[in-house]
VEXDREN-2710 file (C-alpha; in Angstrom, 1 decimal):
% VEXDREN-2710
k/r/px/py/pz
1/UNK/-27.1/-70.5/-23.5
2/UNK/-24.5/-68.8/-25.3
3/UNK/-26.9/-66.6/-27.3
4/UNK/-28.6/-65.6/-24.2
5/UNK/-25.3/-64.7/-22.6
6/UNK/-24.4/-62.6/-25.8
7/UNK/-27.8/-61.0/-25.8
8/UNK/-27.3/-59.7/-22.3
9/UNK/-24.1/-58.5/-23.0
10/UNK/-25.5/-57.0/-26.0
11/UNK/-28.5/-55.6/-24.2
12/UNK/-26.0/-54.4/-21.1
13/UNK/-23.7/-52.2/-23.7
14/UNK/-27.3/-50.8/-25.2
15/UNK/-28.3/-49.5/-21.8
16/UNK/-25.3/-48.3/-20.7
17/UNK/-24.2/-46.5/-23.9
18/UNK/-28.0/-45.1/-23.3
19/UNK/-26.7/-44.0/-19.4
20/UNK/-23.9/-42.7/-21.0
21/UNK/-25.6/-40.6/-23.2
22/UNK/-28.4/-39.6/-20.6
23/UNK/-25.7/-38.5/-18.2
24/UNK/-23.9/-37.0/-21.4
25/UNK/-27.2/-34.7/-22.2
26/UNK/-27.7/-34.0/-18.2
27/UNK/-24.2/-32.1/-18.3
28/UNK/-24.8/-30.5/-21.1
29/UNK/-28.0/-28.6/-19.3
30/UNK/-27.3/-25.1/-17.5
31/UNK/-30.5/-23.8/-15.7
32/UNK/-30.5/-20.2/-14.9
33/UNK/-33.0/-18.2/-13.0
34/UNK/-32.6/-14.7/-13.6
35/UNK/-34.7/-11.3/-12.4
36/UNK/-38.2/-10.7/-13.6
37/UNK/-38.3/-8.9/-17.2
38/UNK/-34.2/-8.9/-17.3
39/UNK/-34.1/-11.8/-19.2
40/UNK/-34.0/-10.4/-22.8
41/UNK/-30.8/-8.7/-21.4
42/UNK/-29.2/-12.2/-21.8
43/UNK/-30.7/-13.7/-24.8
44/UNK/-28.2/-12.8/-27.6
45/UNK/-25.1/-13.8/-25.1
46/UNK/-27.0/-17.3/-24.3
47/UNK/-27.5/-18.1/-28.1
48/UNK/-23.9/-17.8/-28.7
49/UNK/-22.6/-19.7/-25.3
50/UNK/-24.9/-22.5/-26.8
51/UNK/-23.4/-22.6/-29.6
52/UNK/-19.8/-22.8/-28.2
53/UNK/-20.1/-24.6/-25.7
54/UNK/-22.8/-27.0/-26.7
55/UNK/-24.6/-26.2/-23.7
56/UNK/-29.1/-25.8/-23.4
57/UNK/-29.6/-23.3/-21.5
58/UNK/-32.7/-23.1/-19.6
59/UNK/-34.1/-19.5/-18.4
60/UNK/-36.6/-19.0/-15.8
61/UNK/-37.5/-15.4/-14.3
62/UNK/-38.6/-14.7/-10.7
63/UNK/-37.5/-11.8/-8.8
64/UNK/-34.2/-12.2/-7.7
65/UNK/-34.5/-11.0/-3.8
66/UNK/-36.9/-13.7/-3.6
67/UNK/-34.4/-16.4/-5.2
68/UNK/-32.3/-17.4/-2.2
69/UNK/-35.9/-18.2/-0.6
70/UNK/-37.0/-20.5/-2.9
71/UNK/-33.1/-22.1/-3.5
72/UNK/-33.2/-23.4/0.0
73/UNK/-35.9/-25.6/-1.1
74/UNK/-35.8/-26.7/-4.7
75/UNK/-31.6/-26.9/-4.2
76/UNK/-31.8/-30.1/-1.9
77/UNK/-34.5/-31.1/-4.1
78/UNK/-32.6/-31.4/-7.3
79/UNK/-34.7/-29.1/-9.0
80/UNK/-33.2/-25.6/-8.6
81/UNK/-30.9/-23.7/-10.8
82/UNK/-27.2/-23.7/-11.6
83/UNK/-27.0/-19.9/-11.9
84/UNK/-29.1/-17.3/-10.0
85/UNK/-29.8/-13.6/-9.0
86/UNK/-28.9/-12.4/-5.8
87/UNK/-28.8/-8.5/-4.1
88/UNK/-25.3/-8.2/-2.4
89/UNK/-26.9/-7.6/1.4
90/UNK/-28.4/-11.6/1.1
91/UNK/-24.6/-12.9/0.6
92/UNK/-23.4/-13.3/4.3
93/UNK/-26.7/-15.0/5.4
94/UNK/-26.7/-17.0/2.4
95/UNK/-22.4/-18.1/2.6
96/UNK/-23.2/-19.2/6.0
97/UNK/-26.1/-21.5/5.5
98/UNK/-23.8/-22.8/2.6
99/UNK/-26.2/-22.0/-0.1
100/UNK/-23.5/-20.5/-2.8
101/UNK/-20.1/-22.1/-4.3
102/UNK/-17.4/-20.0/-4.3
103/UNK/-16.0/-19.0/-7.6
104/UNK/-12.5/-18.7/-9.1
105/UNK/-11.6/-15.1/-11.0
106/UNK/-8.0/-14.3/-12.7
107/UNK/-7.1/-10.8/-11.3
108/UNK/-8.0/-9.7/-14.5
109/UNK/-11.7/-10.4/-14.6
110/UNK/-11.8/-9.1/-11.7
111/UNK/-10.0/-5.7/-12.0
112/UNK/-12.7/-5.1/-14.8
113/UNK/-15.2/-3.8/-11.9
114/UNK/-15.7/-1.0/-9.8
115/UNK/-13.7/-2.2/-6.7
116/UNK/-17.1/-1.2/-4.4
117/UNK/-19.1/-3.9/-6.7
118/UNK/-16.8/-6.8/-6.5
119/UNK/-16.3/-6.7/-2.9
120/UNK/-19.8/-6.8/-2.3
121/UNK/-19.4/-10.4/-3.2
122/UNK/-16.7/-11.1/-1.2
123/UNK/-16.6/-12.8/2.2
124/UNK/-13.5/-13.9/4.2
125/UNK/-11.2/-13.9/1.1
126/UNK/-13.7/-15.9/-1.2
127/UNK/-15.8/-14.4/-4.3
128/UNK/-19.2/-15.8/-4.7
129/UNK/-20.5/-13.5/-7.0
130/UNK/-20.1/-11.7/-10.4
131/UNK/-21.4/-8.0/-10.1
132/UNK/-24.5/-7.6/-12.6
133/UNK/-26.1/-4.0/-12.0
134/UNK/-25.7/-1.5/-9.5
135/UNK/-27.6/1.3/-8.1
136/UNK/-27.5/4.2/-5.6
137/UNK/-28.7/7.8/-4.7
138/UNK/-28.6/10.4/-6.7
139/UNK/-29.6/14.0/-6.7
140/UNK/-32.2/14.9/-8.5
141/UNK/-33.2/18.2/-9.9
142/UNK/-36.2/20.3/-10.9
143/UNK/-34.7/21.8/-14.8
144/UNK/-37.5/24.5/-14.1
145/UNK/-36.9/25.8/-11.1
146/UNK/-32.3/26.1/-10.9
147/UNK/-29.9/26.1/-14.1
148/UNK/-27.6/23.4/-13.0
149/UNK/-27.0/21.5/-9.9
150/UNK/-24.6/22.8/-6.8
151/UNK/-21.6/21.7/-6.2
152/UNK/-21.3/21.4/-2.9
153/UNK/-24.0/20.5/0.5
154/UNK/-22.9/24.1/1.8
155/UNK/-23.9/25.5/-1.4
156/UNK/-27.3/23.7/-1.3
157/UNK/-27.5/25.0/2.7
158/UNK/-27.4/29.0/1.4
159/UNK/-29.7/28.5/-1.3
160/UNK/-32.4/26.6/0.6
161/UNK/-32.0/29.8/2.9
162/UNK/-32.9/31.8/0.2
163/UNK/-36.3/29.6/-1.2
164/UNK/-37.4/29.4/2.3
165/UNK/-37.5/33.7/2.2
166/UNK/-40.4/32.6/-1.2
167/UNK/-42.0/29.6/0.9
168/UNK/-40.2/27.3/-1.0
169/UNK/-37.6/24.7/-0.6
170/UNK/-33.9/23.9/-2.0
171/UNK/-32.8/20.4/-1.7
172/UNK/-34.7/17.8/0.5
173/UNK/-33.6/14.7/1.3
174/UNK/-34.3/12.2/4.4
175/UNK/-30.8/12.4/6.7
176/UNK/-32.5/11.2/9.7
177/UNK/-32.1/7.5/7.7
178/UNK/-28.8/6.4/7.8
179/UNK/-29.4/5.1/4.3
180/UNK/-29.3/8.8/3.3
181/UNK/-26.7/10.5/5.5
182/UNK/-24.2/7.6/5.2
183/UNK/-23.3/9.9/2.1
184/UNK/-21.9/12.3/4.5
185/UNK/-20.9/10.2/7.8
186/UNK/-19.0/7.4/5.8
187/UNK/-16.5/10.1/4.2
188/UNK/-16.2/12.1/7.1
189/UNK/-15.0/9.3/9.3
190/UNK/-17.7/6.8/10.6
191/UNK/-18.0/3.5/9.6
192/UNK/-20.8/0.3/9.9
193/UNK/-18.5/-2.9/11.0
194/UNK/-14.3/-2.5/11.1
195/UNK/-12.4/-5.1/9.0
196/UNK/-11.8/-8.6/9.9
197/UNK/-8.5/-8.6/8.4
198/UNK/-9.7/-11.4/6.4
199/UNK/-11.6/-9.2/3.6
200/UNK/-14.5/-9.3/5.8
201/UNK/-16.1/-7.3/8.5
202/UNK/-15.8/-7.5/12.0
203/UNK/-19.2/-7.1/13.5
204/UNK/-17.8/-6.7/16.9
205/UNK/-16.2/-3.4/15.5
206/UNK/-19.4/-1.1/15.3
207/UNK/-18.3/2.7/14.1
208/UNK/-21.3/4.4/14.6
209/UNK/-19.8/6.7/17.3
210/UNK/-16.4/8.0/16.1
211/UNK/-15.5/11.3/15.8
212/UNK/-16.0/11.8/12.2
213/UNK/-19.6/10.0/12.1
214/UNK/-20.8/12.9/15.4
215/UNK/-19.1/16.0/13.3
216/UNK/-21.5/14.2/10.4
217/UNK/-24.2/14.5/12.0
218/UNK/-23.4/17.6/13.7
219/UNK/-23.4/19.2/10.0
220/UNK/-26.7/17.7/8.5
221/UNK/-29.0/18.9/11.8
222/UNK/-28.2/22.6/10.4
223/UNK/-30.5/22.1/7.7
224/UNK/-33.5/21.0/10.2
225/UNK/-32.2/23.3/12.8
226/UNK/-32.3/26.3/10.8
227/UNK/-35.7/25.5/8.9
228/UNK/-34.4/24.3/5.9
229/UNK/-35.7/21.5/5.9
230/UNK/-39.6/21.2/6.7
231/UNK/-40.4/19.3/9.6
232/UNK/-42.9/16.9/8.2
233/UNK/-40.1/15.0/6.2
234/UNK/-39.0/13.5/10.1
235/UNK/-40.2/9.9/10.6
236/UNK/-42.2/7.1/8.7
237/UNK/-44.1/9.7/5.6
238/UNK/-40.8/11.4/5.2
239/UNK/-40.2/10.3/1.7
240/UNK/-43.7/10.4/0.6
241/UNK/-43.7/13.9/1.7
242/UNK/-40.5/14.6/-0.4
243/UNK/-41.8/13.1/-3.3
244/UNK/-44.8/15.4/-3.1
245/UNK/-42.7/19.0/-2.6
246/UNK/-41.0/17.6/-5.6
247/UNK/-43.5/16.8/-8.2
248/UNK/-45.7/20.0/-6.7
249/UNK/-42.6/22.0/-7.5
250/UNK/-42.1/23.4/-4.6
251/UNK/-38.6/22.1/-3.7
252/UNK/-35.7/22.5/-6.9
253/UNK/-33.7/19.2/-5.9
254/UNK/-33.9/15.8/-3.7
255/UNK/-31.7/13.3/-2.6
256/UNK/-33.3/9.5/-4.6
257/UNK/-32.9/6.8/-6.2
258/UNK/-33.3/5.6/-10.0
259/UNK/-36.6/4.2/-9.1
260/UNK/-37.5/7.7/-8.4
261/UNK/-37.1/8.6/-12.2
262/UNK/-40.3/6.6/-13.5
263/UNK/-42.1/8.9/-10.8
264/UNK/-40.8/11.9/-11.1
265/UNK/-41.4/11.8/-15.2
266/UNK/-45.3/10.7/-14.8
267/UNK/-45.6/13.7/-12.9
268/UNK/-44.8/15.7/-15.6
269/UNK/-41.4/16.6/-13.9
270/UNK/-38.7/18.1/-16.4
271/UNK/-36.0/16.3/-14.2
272/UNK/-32.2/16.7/-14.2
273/UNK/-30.0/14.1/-12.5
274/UNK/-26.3/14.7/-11.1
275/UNK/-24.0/12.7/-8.8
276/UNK/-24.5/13.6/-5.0
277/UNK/-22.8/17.2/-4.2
278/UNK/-19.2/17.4/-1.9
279/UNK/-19.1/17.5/1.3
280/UNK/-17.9/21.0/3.5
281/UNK/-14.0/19.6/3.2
282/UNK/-14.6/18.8/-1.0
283/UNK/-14.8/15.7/-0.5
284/UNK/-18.0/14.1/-2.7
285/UNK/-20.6/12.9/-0.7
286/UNK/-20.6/8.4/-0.9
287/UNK/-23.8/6.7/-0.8
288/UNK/-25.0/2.9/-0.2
289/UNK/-24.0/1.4/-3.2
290/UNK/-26.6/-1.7/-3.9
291/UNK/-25.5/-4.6/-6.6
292/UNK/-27.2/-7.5/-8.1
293/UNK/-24.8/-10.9/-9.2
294/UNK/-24.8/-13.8/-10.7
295/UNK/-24.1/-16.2/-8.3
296/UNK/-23.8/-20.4/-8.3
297/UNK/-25.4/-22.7/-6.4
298/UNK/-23.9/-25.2/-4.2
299/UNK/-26.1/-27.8/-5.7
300/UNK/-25.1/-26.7/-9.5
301/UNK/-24.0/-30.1/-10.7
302/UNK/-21.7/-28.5/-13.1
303/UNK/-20.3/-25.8/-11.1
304/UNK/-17.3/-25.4/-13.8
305/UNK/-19.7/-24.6/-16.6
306/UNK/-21.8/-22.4/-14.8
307/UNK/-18.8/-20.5/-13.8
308/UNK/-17.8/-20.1/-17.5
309/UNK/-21.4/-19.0/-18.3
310/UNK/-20.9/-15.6/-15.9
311/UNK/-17.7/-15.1/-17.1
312/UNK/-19.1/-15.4/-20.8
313/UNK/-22.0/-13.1/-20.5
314/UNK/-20.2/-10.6/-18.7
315/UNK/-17.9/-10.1/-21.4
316/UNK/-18.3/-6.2/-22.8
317/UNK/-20.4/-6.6/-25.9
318/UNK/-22.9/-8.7/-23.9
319/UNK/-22.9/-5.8/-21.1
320/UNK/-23.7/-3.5/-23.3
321/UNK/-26.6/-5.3/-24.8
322/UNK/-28.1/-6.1/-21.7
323/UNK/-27.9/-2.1/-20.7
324/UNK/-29.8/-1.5/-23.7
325/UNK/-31.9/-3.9/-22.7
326/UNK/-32.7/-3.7/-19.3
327/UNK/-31.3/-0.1/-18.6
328/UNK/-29.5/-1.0/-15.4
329/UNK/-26.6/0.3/-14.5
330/UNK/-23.1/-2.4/-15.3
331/UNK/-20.6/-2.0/-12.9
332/UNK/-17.5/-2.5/-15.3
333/UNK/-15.2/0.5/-15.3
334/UNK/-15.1/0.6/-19.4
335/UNK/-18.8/0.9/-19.3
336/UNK/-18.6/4.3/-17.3
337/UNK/-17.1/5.9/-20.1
338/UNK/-18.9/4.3/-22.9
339/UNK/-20.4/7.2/-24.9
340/UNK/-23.9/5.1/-24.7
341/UNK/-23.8/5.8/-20.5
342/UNK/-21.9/9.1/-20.6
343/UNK/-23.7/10.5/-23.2
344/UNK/-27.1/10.0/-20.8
345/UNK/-27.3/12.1/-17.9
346/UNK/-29.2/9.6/-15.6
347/UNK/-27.2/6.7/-16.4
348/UNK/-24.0/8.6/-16.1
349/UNK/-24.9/10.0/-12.5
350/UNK/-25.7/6.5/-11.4
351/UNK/-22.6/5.2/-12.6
352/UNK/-20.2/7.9/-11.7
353/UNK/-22.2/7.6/-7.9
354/UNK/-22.2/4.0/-7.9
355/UNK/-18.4/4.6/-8.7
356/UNK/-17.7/6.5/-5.1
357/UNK/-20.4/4.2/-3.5
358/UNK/-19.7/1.5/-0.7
359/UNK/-21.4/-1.6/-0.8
360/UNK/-24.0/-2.2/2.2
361/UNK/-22.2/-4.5/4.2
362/UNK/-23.4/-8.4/3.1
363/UNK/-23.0/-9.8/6.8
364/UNK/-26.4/-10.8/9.0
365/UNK/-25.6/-8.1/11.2
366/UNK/-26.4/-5.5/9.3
367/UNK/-29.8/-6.1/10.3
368/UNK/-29.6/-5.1/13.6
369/UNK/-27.9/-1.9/12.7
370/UNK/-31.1/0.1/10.9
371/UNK/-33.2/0.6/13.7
372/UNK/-30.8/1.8/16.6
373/UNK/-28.9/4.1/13.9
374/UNK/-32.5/5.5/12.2
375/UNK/-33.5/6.3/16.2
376/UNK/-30.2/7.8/16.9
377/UNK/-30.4/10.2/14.0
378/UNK/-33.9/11.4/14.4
379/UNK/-33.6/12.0/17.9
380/UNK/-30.1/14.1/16.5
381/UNK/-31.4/16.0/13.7
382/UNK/-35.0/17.2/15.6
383/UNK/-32.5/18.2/18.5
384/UNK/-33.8/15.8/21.7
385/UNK/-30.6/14.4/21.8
386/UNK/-27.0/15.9/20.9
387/UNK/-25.7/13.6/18.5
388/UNK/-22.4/12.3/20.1
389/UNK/-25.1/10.5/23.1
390/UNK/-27.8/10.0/20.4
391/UNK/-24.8/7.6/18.3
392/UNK/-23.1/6.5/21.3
393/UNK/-26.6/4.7/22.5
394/UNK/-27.0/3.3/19.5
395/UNK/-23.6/2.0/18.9
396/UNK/-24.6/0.3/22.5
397/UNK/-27.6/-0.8/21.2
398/UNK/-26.6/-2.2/17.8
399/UNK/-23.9/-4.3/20.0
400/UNK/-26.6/-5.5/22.2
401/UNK/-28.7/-6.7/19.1
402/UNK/-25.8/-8.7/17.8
403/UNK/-24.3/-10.2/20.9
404/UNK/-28.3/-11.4/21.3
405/UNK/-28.5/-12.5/17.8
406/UNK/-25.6/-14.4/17.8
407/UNK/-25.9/-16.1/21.1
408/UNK/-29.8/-17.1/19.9
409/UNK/-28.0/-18.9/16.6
410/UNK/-24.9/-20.8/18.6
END
């Protein structure tokens, strides 16, 4: 009897030194999804947070605007990751199904980023994300057909008066989307949702409308008033229509994106790249500024070490390798000065852009803004509608949309 009863004592400690150490080796697991071919970027700062922290890391790419999608399932179900890749406009919808965990930054980590890219992962006072890559419009140039880039959107008006006279065109670039002419409407005076007073927004607060958004406008329908701008870059083909002026040579500059670049280079295209130009008072022109972070999920079982992991990749000599890497723009402010971006004109423009950017506001509500603002500046900038009733209706209409959508999800 007593032998049995020491046997199962015996056999008791055995499994539960064997719990111990399961549970042990489960803590000591990090699993980290991060954006399709991004994750050699990280490979040299994993190996060594392994080794310091005796951590396995596990790394799994998918792309990261589909991540939150697939979180939603495999969270609940134990199987999703610890850290993932998120773009900054899926943070309100994802904060208020309580899919992230907030995270803790000293003012110092945090002061190491543009200010635009850290407050794209900030909601109501909290920071859920750590700013990874940023990117935004640019202008880009024909080297063949003008010297340097202009200064300033007026200057770009006169000359694009002058390559009309030759059947040609200066700078292109598609203002009836509000993803394009925020460059010149934010600056000037308009604005998407107010502040909450919280570090949020306030979606009630819509700024479509104010003064500074209709002289915006106001300005940009000169260039398709007066012909510089070619009628057939209006509407749904718009860009593909810009893209092909462009690589045809016909038109010396456009208003893109970095994905342009690839593009524009295939088509043979000896390309310059610049931030955007000012604005008639000198002010530079802002843009949409868009950001990926590292984000933690809610069902992370070890939200502490997770944290730690973003901290310890984002430390400067991993940034840098993961620019080499990857070639996507960092959003720490040391970077923008680092010979290896200044010294590169495209990266450099991004960054320096990126720099005056504002982040596209994270909230749900941003949804119902495109369509109403898009309609509102085509119907401006063709001239069936002056612009102050073209973005009073769609302030109205925007504030419809929302007062719908958030009655449908009380």
């Amino acid at each position: 009897m007593k032998k049995n009863t020491i046997a199962a004592l015996v056999l008791t400690t055995l499994a539960a030194g064997q719990l111990i150490s399961l549970q042990a080796h489960a803590a000591t697991q990090l699993n980290v999804w991060e954006d399709i071919k991004k994750s050699a970027g990280i490979k040299d700062a994993i190996a060594d947070f392994e080794k310091q922290y005796d951590v396995k890391v596990n790394v799994q790419e998918m792309p990261y605007a589909q991540q939150l999608e697939k979180l939603r399932l495999d969270g609940p179900a134990g199987i999703g990751p610890d850290v993932l890749v998120i773009p900054n406009d899926q943070l309100g919808g994802a904060v208020v199904q309580g899919l992230l965990s907030p995270l803790k930054l000293d003012q110092k980590q945090i002061d190491e980023f543009t200010p635009a890219s850290i407050n794209a992962f900030r909601m109501d006072n909290a920071l859920y994300g750590v700013p990874k890559a940023v990117e935004t419009l640019v202008l880009i140039y024909n080297k063949d057909l003008i010297d340097k880039p202009l200064a300033s959107l007026p200057e770009w008006y006169d000359y694009s008066k002058t390559q009309r006279a030759q059947n040609k065109y200066g700078l292109l670039a598609k203002f009836d989307q509000i993803y394009y002419s925020w460059g010149a409407i934010g600056p000037m005076g308009g604005y998407i949702f107010g502040d909450n007073g919280k570090g949020g927004y306030n979606a009630q607060d819509v700024g479509l409308n104010k003064p500074g958004a209709v002289e915006a406008v106001t300005y940009l329908k000169k260039f398709y008033a007066d012909g510089v701008f070619p009628a057939g870059i209006i509407g749904d083909n718009g860009l593909n229509a810009i893209d092909s002026l462009f690589t045809e040579k016909k038109a010396a500059a456009v208003i893109n994106g970095p994905w342009a670049f690839q593009p524009y280079e295939a088509a043979g295209i000896n390309y310059g790249v610049a931030p955007l130009p000012n604005l008639p008072d000198g002010k530079p022109m802002s843009s949409f500024l868009g950001v990926k972070g590292y984000v933690v999920s809610t069902w992370s079982k070890d939200k502490e070490m997770a944290q730690k992991f973003i901290a310890f990749i984002n430390q400067p000599q991993y940034v840098k390798t993961r620019y080499i890497a990857t070639r996507e723009i960092p959003p720490q402010k040391a970077m923008i000065d680092d010979p290896i971006i200044k010294n590169d004109e495209k990266a450099s423009a991004v960054a320096v852009q990126a720099a005056r950017a504002t982040a596209m506001p994270g909230i749900p509500e941003m949804g119902e803004v495109w369509g109403p603002a898009n309609a509102a500046l085509e119907l401006s900038l063709t001239g069936k509608q002056e612009p102050k009733a073209a973005l009073d209706n769609a302030e109205k209409q925007v504030k419809m949309q929302i007062e719908a959508m958030q009655a449908s999800n009380q």
